[in-house]
VOKOL-946674 format. One record per residue (C-alpha): residue number from 1; residue in three letters; chain; x, y, z. Coordinates in steps of 0.25 Angstrom, whole numbers, plus 5000, padded with zeros to 4 digits. Each point is the difference from the previous one (the first is absolute). Layout:
# residues N
<rec><tido>NUM</tido><zaro>ALA</zaro><miro>A</miro><x>X</x><y>Y</y><z>Z</z></rec>
...
END
This chain:
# residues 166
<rec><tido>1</tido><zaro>UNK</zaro><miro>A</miro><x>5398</x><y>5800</y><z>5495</z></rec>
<rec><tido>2</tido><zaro>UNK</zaro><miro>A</miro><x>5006</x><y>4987</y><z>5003</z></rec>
<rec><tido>3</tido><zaro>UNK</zaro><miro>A</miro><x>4987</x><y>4994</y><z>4997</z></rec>
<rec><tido>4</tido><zaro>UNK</zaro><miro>A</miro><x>4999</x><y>5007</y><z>4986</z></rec>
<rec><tido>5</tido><zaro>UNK</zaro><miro>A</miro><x>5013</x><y>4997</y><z>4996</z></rec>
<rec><tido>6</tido><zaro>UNK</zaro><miro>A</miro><x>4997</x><y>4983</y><z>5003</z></rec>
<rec><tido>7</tido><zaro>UNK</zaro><miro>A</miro><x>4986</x><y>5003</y><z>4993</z></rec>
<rec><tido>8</tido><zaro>UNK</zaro><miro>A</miro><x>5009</x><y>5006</y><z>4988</z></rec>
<rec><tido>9</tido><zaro>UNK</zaro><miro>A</miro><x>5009</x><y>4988</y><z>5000</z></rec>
<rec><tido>10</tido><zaro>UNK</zaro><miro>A</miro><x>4989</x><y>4989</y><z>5001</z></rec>
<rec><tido>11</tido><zaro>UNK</zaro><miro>A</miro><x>4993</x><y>5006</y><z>4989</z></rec>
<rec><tido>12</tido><zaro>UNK</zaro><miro>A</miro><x>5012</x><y>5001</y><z>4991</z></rec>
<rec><tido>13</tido><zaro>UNK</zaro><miro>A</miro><x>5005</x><y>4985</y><z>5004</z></rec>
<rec><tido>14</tido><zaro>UNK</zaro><miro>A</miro><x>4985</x><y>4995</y><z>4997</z></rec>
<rec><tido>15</tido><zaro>UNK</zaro><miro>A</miro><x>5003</x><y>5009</y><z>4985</z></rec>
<rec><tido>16</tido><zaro>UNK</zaro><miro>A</miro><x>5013</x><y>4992</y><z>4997</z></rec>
<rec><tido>17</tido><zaro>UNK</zaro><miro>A</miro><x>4994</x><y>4985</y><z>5003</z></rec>
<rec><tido>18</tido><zaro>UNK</zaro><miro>A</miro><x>4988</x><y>5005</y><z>4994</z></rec>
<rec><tido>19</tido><zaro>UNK</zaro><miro>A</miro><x>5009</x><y>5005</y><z>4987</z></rec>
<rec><tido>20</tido><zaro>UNK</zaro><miro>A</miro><x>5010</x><y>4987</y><z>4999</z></rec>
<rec><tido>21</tido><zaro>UNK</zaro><miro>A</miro><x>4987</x><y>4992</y><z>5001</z></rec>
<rec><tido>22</tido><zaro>UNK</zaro><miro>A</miro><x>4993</x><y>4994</y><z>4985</z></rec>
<rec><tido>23</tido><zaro>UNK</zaro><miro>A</miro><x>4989</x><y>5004</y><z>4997</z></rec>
<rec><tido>24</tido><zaro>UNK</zaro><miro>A</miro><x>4988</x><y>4989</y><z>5002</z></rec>
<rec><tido>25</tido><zaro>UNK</zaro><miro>A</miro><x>4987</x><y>5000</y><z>4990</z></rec>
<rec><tido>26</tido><zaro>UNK</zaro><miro>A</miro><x>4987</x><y>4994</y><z>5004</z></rec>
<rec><tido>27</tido><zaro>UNK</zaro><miro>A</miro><x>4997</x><y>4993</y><z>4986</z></rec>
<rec><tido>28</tido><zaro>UNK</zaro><miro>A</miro><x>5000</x><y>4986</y><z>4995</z></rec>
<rec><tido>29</tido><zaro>UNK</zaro><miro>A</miro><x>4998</x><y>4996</y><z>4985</z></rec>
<rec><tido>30</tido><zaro>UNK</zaro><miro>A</miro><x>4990</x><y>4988</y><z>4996</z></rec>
<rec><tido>31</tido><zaro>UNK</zaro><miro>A</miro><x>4997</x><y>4993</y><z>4988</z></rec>
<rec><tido>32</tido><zaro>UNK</zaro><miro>A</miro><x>4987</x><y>4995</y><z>4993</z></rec>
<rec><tido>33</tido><zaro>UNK</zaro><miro>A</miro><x>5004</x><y>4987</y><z>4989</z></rec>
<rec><tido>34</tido><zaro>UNK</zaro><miro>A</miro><x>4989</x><y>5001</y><z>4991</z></rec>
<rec><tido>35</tido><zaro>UNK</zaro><miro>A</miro><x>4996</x><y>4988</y><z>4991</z></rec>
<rec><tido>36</tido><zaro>UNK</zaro><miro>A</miro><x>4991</x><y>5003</y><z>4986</z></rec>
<rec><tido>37</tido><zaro>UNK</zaro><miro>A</miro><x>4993</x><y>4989</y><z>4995</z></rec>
<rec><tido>38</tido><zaro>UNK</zaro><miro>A</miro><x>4993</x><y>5003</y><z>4988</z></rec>
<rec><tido>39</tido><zaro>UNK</zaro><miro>A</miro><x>4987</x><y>4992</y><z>4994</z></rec>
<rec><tido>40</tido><zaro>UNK</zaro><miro>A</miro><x>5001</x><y>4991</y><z>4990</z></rec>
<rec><tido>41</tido><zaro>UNK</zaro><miro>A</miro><x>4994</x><y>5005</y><z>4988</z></rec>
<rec><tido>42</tido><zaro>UNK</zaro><miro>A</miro><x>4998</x><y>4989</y><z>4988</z></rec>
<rec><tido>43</tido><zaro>UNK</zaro><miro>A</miro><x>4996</x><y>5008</y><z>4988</z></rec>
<rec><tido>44</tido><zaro>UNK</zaro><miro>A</miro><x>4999</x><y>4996</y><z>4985</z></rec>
<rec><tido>45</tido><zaro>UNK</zaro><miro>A</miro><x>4998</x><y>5003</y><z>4986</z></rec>
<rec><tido>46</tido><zaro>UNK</zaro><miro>A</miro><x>4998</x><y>4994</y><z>4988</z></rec>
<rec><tido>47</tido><zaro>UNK</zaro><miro>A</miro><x>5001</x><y>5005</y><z>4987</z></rec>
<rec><tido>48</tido><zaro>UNK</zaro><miro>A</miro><x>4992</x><y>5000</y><z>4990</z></rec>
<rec><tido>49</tido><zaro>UNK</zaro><miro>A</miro><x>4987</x><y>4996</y><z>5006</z></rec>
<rec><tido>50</tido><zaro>UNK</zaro><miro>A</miro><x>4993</x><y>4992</y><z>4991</z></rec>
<rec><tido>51</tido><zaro>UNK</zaro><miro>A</miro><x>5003</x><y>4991</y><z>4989</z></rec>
<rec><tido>52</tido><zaro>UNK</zaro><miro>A</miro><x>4992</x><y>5000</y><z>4988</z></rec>
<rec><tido>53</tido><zaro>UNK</zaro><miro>A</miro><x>4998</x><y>4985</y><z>4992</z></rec>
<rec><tido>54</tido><zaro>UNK</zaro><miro>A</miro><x>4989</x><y>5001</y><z>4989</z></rec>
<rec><tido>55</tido><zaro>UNK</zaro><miro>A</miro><x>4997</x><y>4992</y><z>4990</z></rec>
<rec><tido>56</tido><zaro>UNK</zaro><miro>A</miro><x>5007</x><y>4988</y><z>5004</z></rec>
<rec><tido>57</tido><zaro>UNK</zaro><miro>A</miro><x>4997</x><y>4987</y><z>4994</z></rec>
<rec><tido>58</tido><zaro>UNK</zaro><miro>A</miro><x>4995</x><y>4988</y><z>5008</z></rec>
<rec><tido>59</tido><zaro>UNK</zaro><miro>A</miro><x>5012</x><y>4990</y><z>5002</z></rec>
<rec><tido>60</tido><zaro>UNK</zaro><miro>A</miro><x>5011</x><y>5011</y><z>4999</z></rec>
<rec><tido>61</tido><zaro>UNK</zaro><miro>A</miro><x>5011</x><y>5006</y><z>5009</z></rec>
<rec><tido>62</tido><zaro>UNK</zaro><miro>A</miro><x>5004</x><y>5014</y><z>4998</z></rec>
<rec><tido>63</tido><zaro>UNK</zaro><miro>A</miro><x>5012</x><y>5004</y><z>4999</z></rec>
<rec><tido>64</tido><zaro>UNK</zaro><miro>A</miro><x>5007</x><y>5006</y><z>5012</z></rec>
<rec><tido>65</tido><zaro>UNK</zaro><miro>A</miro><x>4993</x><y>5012</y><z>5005</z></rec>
<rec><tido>66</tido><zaro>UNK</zaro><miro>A</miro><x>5007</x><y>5015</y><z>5000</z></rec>
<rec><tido>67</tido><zaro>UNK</zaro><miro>A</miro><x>5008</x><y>5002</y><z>5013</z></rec>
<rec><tido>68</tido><zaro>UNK</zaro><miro>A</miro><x>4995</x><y>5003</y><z>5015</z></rec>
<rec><tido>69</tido><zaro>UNK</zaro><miro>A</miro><x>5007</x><y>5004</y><z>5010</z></rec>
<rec><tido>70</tido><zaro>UNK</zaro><miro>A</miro><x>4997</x><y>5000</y><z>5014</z></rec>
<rec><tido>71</tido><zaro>UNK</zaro><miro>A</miro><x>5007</x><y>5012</y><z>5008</z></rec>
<rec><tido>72</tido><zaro>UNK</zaro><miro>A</miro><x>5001</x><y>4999</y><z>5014</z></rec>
<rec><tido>73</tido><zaro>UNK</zaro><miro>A</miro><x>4997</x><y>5016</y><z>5007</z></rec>
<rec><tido>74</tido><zaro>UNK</zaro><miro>A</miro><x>5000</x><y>4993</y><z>5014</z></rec>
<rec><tido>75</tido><zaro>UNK</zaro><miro>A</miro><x>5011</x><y>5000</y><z>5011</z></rec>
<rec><tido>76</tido><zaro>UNK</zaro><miro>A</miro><x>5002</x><y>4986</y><z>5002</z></rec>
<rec><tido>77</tido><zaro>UNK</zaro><miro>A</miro><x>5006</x><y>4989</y><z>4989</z></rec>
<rec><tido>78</tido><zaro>UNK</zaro><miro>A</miro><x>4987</x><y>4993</y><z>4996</z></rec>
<rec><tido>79</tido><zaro>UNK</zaro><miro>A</miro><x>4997</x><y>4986</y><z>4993</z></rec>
<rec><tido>80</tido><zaro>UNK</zaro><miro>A</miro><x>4990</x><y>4999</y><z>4989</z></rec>
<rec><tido>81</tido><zaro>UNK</zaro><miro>A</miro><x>4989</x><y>4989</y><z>4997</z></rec>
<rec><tido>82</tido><zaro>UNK</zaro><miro>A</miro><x>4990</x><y>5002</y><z>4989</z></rec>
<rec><tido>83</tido><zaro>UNK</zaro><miro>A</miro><x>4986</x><y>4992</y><z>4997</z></rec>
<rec><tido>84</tido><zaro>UNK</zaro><miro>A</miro><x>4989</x><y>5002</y><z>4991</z></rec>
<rec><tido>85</tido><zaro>UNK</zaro><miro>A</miro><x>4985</x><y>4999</y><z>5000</z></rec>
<rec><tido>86</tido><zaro>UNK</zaro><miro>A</miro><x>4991</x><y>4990</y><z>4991</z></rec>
<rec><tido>87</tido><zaro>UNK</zaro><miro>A</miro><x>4993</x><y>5007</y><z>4990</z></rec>
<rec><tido>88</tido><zaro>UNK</zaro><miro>A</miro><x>4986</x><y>5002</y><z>4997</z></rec>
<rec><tido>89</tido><zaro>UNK</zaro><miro>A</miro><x>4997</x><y>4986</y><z>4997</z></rec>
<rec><tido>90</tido><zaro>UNK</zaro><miro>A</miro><x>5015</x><y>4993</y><z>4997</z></rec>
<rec><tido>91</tido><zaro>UNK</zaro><miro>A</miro><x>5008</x><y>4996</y><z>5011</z></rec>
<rec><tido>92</tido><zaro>UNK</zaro><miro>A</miro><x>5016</x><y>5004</y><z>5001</z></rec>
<rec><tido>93</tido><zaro>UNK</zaro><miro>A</miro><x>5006</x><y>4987</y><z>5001</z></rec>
<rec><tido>94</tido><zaro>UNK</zaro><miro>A</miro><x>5014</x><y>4992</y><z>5000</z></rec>
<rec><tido>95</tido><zaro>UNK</zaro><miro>A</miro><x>4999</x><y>4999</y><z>4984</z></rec>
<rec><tido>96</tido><zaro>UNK</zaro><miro>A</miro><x>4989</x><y>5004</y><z>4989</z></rec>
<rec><tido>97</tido><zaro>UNK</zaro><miro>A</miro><x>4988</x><y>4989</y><z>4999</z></rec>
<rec><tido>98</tido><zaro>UNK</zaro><miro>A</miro><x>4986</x><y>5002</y><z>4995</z></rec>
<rec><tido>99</tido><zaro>UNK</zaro><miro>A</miro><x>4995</x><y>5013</y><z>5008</z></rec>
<rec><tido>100</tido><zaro>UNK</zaro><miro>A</miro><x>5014</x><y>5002</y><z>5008</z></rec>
<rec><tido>101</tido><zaro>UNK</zaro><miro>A</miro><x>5009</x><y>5008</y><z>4997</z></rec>
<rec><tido>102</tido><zaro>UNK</zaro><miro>A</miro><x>5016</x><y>5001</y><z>5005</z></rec>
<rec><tido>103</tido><zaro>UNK</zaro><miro>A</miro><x>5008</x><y>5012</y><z>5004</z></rec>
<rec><tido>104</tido><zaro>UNK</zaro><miro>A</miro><x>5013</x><y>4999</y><z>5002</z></rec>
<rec><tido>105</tido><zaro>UNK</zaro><miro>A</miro><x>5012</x><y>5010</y><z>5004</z></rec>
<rec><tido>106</tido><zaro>UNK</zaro><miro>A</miro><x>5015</x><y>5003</y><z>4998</z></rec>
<rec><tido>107</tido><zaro>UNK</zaro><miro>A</miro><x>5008</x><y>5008</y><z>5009</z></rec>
<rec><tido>108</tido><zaro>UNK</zaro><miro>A</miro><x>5013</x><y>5008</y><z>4994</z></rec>
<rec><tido>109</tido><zaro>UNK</zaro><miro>A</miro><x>4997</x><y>4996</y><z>4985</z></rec>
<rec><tido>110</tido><zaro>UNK</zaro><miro>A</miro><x>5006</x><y>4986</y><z>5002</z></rec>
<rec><tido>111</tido><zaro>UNK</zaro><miro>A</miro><x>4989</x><y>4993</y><z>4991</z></rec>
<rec><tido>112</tido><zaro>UNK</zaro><miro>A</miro><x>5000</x><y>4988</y><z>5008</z></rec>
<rec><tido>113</tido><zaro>UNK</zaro><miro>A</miro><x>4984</x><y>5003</y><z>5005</z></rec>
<rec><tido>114</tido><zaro>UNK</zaro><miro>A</miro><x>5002</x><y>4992</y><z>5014</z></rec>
<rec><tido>115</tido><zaro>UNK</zaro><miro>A</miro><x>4990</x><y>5009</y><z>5008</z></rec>
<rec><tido>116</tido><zaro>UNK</zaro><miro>A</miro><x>4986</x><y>4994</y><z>4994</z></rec>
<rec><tido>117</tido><zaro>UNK</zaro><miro>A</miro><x>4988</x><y>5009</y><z>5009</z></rec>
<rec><tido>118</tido><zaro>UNK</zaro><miro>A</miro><x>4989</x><y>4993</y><z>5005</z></rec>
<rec><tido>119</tido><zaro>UNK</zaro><miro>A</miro><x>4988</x><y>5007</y><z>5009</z></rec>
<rec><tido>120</tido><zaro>UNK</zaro><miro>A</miro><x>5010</x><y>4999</y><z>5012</z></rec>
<rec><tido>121</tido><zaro>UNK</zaro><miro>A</miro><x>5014</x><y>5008</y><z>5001</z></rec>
<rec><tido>122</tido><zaro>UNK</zaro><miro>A</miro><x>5011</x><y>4995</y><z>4996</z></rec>
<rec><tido>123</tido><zaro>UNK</zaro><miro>A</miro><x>5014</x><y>5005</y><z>5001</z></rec>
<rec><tido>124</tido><zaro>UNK</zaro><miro>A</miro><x>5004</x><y>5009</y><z>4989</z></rec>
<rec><tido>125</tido><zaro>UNK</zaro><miro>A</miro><x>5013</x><y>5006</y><z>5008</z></rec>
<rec><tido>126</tido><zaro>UNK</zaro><miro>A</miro><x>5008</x><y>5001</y><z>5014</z></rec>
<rec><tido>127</tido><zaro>UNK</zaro><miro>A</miro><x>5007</x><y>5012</y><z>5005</z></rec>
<rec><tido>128</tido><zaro>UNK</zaro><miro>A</miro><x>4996</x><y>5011</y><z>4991</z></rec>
<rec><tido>129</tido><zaro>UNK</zaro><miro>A</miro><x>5010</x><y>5011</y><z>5005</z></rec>
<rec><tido>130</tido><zaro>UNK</zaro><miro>A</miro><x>4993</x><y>5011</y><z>5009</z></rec>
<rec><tido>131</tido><zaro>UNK</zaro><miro>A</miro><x>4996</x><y>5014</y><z>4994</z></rec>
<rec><tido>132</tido><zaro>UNK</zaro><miro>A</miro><x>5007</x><y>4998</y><z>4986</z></rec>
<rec><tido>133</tido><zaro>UNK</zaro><miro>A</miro><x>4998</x><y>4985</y><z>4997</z></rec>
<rec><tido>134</tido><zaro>UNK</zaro><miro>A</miro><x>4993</x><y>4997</y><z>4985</z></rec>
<rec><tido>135</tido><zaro>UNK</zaro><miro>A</miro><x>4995</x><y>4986</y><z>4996</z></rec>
<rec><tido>136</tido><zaro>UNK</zaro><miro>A</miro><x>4998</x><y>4999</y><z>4985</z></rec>
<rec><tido>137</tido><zaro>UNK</zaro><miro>A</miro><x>4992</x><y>4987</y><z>4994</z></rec>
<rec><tido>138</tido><zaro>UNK</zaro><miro>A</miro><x>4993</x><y>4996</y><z>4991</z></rec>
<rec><tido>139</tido><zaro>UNK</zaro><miro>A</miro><x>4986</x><y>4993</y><z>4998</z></rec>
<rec><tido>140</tido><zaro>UNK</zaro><miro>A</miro><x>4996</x><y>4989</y><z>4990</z></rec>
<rec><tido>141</tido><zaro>UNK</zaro><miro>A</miro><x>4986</x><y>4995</y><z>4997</z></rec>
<rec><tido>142</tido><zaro>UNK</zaro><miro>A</miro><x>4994</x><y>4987</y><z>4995</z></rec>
<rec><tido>143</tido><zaro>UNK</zaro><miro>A</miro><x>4986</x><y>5001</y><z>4997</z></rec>
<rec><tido>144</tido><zaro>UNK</zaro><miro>A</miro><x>4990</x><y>4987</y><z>5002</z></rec>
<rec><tido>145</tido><zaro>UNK</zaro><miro>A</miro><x>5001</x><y>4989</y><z>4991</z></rec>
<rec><tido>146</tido><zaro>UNK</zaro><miro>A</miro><x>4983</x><y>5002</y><z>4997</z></rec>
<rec><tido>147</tido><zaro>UNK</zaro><miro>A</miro><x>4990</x><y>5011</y><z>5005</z></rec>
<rec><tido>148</tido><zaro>UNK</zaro><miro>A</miro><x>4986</x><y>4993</y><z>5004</z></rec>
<rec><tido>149</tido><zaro>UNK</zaro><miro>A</miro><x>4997</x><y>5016</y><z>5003</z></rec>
<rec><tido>150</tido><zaro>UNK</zaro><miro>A</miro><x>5000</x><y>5003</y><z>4984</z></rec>
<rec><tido>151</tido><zaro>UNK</zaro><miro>A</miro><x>5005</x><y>5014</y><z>4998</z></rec>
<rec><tido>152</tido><zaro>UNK</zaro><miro>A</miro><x>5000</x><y>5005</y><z>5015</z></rec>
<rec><tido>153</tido><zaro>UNK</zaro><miro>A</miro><x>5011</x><y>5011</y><z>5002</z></rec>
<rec><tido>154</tido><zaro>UNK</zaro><miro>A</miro><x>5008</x><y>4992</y><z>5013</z></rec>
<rec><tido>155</tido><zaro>UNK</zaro><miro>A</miro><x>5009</x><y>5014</y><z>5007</z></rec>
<rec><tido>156</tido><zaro>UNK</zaro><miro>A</miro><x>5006</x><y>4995</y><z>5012</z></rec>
<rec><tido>157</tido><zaro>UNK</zaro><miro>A</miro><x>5010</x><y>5007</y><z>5011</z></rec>
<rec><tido>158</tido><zaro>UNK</zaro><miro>A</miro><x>5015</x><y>4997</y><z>5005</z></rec>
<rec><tido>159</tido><zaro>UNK</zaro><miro>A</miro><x>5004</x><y>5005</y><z>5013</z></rec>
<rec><tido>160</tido><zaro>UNK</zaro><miro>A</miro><x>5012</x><y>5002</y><z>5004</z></rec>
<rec><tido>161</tido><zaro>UNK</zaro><miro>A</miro><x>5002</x><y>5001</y><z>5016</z></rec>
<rec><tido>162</tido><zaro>UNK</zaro><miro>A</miro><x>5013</x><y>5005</y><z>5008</z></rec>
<rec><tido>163</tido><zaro>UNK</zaro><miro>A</miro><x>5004</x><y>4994</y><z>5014</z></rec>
<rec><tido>164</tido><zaro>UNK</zaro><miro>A</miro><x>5009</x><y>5004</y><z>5008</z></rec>
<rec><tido>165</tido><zaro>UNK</zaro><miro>A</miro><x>5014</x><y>4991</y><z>4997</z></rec>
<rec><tido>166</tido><zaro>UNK</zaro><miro>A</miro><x>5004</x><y>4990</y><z>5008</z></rec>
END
């Protein structure tokens, strides 16, 4: 009986410690930094899409063109050139002279016309806002001074490219 009375006792000093003891968990918590980097996405519009000169005199400049606007859908601020192509048979030129002809551009309605286009780009704008950024400008056109193709209708393109900013 002695021996149960110290098994009784042991037992119920080990519950006491074991009771006044905190109580221990085997976790640990970690954490993962996670770093997004989205592609660049340079995206543009322009609007309208063509430009329609008939009937225009040899020796003449047009009067500025309807409004375009270039829209930037990309997610990056971008900056804008614009060239254009010779034509059939005239050649797009710093200024109208027999079988050339001149395009020239102005950005924001200023009416100063510094942007004259050539065959190679030329910058029109620089940091055109991401996603909601508009460019509007105009386009002005100064036919060749003579026509040694007689008669020859002389369509052309403008081109307009977007790069991301700088």
């Amino acid at each position: 009986m002695k021996s149960m009375k110290k098994l009784v006792l042991a037992m119920m000093l080990v519950g006491f410690v074991c009771l006044g003891m905190p109580k221990v968990y085997a976790a640990d918590n970690g954490s993962i930094g996670v770093t997004v980097t989205l592609a660049e996405a340079v995206e543009i519009t322009v609007a309208p899409g063509t430009w329609a000169l008939t009937g225009v005199a040899l020796a003449t400049t047009s009067a500025a063109s309807e409004t375009f606007t270039v829209s930037n859908l990309g997610n990056v601020d971008v900056d804008l050139a614009i060239k254009g192509t010779d034509s059939v048979s005239w050649t797009l030129a710093g200024a109208a002279a027999p079988d050339a002809f001149k395009v020239a551009a102005d950005i924001n309605a200023v009416g100063t016309w510094l942007i004259i286009l050539g065959t190679d780009d030329v910058a029109l704008a620089t940091g055109v806002a991401e996603a909601s950024g508009t460019l509007p400008f105009t386009l002005k056109y100064s036919s060749p001074t003579t026509d040694s193709k007689h008669g020859v209708d002389q369509g052309f393109t403008i081109t307009v490219t977007a790069t991301t900013a700088a």
